[in-house]
C-alpha positions in Angstrom: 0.0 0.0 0.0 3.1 2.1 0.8 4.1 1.5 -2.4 1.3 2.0 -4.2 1.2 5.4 -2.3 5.1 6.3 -3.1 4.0 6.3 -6.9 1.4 8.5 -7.0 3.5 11.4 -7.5 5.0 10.1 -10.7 1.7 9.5 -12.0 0.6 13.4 -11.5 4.2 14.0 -12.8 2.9 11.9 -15.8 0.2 13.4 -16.3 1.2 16.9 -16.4 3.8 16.4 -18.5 2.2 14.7 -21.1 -0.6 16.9 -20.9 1.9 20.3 -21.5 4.0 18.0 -24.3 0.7 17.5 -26.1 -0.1 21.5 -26.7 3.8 22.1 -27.8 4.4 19.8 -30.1 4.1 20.8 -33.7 0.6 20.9 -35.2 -2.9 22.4 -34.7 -5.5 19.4 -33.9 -8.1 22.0 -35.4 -6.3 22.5 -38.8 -5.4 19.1 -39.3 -9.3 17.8 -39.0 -10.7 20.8 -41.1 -8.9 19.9 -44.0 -6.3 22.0 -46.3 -9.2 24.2 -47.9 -10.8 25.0 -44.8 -11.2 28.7 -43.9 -9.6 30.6 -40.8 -13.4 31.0 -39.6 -14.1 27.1 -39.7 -10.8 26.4 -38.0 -11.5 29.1 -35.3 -14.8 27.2 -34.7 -13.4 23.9 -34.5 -10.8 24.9 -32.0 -13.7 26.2 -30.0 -15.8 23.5 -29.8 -12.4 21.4 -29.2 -11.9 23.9 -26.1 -8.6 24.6 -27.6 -9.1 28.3 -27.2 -9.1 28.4 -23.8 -6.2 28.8 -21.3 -3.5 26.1 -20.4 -4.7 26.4 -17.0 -8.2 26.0 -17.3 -7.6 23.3 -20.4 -5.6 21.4 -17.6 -8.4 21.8 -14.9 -10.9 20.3 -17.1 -8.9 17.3 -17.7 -8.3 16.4 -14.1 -12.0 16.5 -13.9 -12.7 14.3 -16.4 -9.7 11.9 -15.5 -11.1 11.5 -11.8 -14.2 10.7 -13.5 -12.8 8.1 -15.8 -13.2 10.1 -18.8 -9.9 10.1 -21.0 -11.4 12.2 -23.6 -12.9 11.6 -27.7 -10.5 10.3 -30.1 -10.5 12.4 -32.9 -9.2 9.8 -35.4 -11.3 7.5 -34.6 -14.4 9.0 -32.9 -14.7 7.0 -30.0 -14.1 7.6 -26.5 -10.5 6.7 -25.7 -10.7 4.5 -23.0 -12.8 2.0 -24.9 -10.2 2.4 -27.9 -7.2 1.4 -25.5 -9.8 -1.4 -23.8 -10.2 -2.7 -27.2 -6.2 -2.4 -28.5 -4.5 -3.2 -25.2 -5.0 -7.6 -25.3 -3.2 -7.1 -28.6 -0.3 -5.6 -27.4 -0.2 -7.3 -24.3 -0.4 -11.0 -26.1 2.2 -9.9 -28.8 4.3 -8.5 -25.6 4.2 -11.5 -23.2 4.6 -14.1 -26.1 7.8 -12.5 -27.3 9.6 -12.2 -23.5 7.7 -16.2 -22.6 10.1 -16.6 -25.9 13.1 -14.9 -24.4 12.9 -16.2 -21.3 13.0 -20.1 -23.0 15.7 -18.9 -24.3 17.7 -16.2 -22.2 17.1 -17.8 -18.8 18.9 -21.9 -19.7 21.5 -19.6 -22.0 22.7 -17.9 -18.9 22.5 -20.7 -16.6 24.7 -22.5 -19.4 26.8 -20.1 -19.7 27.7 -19.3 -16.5 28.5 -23.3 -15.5 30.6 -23.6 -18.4 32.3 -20.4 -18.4 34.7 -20.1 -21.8 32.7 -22.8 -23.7 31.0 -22.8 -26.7 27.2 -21.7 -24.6 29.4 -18.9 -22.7 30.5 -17.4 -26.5 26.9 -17.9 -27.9 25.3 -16.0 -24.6 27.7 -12.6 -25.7 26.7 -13.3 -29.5 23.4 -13.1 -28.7 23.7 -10.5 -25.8 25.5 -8.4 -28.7 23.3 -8.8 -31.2 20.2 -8.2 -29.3 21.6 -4.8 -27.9 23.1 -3.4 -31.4 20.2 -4.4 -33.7 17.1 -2.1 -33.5 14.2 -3.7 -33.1 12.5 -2.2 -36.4 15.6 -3.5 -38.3 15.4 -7.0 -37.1 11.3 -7.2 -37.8 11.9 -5.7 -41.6 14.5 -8.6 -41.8 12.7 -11.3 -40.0 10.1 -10.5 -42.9 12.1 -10.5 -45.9 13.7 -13.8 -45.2 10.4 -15.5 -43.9 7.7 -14.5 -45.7 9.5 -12.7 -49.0 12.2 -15.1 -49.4 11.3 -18.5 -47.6 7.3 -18.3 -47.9 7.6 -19.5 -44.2 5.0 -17.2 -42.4 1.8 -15.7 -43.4 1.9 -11.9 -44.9 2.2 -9.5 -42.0 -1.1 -7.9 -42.0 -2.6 -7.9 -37.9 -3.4 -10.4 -35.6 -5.1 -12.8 -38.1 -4.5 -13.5 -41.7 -7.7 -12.2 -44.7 -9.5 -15.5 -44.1 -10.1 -15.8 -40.3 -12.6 -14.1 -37.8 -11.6 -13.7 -34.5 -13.0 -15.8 -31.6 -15.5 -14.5 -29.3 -14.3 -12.3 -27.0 -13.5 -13.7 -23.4 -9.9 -12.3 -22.5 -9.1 -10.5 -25.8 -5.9 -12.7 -26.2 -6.6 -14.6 -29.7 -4.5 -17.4 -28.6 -6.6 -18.3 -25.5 -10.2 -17.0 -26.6 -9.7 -19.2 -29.8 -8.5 -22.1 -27.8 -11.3 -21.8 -25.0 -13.6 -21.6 -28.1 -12.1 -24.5 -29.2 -11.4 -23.2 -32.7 -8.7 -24.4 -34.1 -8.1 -23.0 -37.4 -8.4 -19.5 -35.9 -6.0 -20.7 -33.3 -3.5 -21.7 -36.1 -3.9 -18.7 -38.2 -3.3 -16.7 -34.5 -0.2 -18.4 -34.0 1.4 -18.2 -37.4 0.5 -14.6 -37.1 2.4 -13.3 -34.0 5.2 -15.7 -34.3 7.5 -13.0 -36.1 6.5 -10.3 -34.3 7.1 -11.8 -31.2 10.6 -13.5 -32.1 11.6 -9.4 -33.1 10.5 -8.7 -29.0 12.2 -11.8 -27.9 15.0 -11.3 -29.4 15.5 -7.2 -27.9 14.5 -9.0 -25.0 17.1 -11.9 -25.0 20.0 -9.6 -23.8 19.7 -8.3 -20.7 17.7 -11.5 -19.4 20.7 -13.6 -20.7 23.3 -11.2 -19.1 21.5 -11.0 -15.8 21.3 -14.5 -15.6 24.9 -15.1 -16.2 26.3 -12.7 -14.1 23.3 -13.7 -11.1 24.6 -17.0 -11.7 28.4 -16.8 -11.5 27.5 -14.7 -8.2 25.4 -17.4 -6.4 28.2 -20.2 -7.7 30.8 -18.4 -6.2 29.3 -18.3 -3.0 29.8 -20.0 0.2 27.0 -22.5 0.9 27.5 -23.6 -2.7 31.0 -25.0 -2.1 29.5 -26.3 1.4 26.8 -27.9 -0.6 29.6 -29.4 -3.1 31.5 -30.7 0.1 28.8 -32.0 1.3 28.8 -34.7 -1.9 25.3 -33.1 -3.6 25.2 -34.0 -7.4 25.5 -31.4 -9.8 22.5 -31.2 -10.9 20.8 -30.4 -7.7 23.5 -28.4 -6.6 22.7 -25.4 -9.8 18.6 -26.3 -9.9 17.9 -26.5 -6.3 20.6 -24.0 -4.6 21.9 -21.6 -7.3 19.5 -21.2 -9.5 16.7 -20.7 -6.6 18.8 -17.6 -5.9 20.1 -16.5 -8.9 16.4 -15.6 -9.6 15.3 -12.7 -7.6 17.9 -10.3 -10.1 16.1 -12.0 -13.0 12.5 -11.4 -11.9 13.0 -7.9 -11.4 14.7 -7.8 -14.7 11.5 -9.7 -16.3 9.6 -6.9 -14.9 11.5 -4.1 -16.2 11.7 -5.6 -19.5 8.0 -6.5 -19.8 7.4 -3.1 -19.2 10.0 -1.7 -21.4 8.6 -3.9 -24.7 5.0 -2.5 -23.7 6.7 1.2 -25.2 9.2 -0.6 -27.6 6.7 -2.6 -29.4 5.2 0.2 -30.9 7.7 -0.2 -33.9 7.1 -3.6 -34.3 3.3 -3.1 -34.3 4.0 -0.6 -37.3 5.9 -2.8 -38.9 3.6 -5.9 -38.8 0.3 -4.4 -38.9 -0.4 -5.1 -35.4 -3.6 -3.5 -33.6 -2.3 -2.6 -30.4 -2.5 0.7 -28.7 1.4 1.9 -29.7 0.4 2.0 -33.4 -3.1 3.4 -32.3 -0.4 6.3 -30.3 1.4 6.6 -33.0 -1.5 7.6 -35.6 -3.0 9.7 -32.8 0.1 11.7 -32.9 0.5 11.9 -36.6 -3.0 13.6 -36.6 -1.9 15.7 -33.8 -4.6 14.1 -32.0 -3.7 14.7 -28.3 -6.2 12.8 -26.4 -5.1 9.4 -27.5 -1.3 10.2 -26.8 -2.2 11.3 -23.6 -4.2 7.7 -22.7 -1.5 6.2 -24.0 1.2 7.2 -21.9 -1.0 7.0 -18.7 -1.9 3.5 -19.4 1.7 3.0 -19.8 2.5 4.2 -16.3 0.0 3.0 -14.6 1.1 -0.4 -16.1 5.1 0.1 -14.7 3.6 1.0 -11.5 1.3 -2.0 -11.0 4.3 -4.2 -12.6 6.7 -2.9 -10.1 4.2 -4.1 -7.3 4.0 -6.9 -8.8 7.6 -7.5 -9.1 8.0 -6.4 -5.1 5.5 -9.5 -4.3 7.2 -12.0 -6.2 10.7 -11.1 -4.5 9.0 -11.0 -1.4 7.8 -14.9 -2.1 11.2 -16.1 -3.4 13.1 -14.3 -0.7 12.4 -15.2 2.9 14.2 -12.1 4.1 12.2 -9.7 2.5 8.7 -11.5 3.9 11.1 -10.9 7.3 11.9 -7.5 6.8 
């Protein structure tokens, strides 16, 4: 609850900077919507009824009120409120975001623990190949090339156009994720087309995702092996095996789950490339067109949903320590 309380101020912080970021930025929300032949009269009126004419102060006051009320304001570009836009985008994202780190971690977390056992070995140099490559390729780069290989080149994977390919309907809605309402539905095909679908977008998120899981692993690991009661537990005649599943790996974890946090929440932002690149429906590309049309309601949303999201992840990841980590419940 402290917590919780602590993280407030960021949020107002948040909010009044996104708010101010929205009315400096380039463009007039009243020009762009009345079209390049509209008069000065009909672009004076639309910035009325927009409320754009008023002051930043009172603009500001009248979007508190409406925030404590729930309200996040009309979307322009779409003309719907924008809480029901993000209600509707946010599964997307968040399926296409936990499906690429469930991939990094099958990958990241048994690289590391491989790597740091068998330090200088052929696993140790493939955990800094792929730490390097993940860090120094931009995500954008490596979904453009995922798709010219796989789909131009190889025919391997459907055309990147959403969530599903021309031919399927989605499932009925239950959670929003495609994966599971499809499943629960028991609809295969729509399952399959689903899958084929967010395959390359998530392997472009896994892979931005693989390095710092992989290096925090590593280096958690080497700490933990290095440490006293694991040489005790060696003495002591413990097989291998149970020695670095058991003992070290146990607590070589609580680095790594806050690192899972802090990357989940990172590839919430980060995906917004990749949702651009492959069509996706998720609320970064719905951000990003907002802000092309100098839309400022959406942005706003956007970025509050965002931080509300880091703060409820961070809690979250304070629970999950507390559970691996005796001490803390102690503390």
């Amino acid at each position: 609850m402290w917590r919780l309380a602590g993280s407030l101020p960021a949020l107002v912080a948040v909010i009044i900077v996104t708010f101010v970021l929205t009315r400096v930025l380039p463009g007039d929300t009243a020009t762009y919507f009345a079209g390049p032949t509209a008069s000065a009269e009909s672009i004076a009126q639309i910035r009325a009824a927009l409320g754009l004419d008023r002051p930043l102060p009172e603009q500001f006051w009248s979007y508190v009120q409406a925030l404590a009320r729930g309200d996040l304001g009309m979307s322009l570009t779409t003309g719907q409120p924008v809480l029901v836009d993000i209600m509707n985008r946010l599964p997307a994202s968040a399926e296409l975001t936990l499906f690429g780190l469930l991939i990094a971690m099958g990958i990241a977390i048994p690289l590391g623990v491989l790597a740091a056992v068998k330090q200088g070995s052929l696993a140790d140099h493939l955990c800094r190949v792929v730490v390097t490559a993940g860090v120094s390729l931009p995500v954008f780069f490596t979904g453009l090339l995922l798709v010219y290989v796989f789909y131009y080149l190889l025919g391997w994977s459907p055309a990147p156009v959403g969530r599903l390919d021309a031919f399927a309907s989605a499932p009925p809605f239950i959670t929003g994720f495609y994966l599971v309402d499809a499943a629960l539905a028991r609809d295969w095909e729509t399952w399959h087309s689903a899958l084929a679908q967010i395959i390359l977008p998530a392997c472009t998120l896994g892979l931005f995702a693989l390095a710092p899981i992989a290096r925090i692993t590593r280096a958690s690991m080497l700490a933990v092996l290095g440490a006293e009661f694991i040489r005790t537990a060696r003495a002591s005649g413990l097989s291998s095996r149970t020695i670095i599943l058991t003992y070290a790996l146990r607590n070589a974890l609580l680095p790594v789950v806050t690192t899972l946090g802090m990357v989940f929440s990172f590839l919430l932002g980060a995906n917004v490339l990749v949702e651009k690149v492959f069509a996706w429906p998720g609320i970064g590309s719905y951000a990003v067109e907002a802000l092309i049309a100098s839309d400022g309601a959406p942005v706003q949303g956007f970025v509050l949903t965002m931080a509300i999201l880091y703060v409820l992840l961070n809690l979250t990841i304070d629970l999950v320590n507390r559970a691996l980590d005796p001490r803390a419940r102690h503390s």
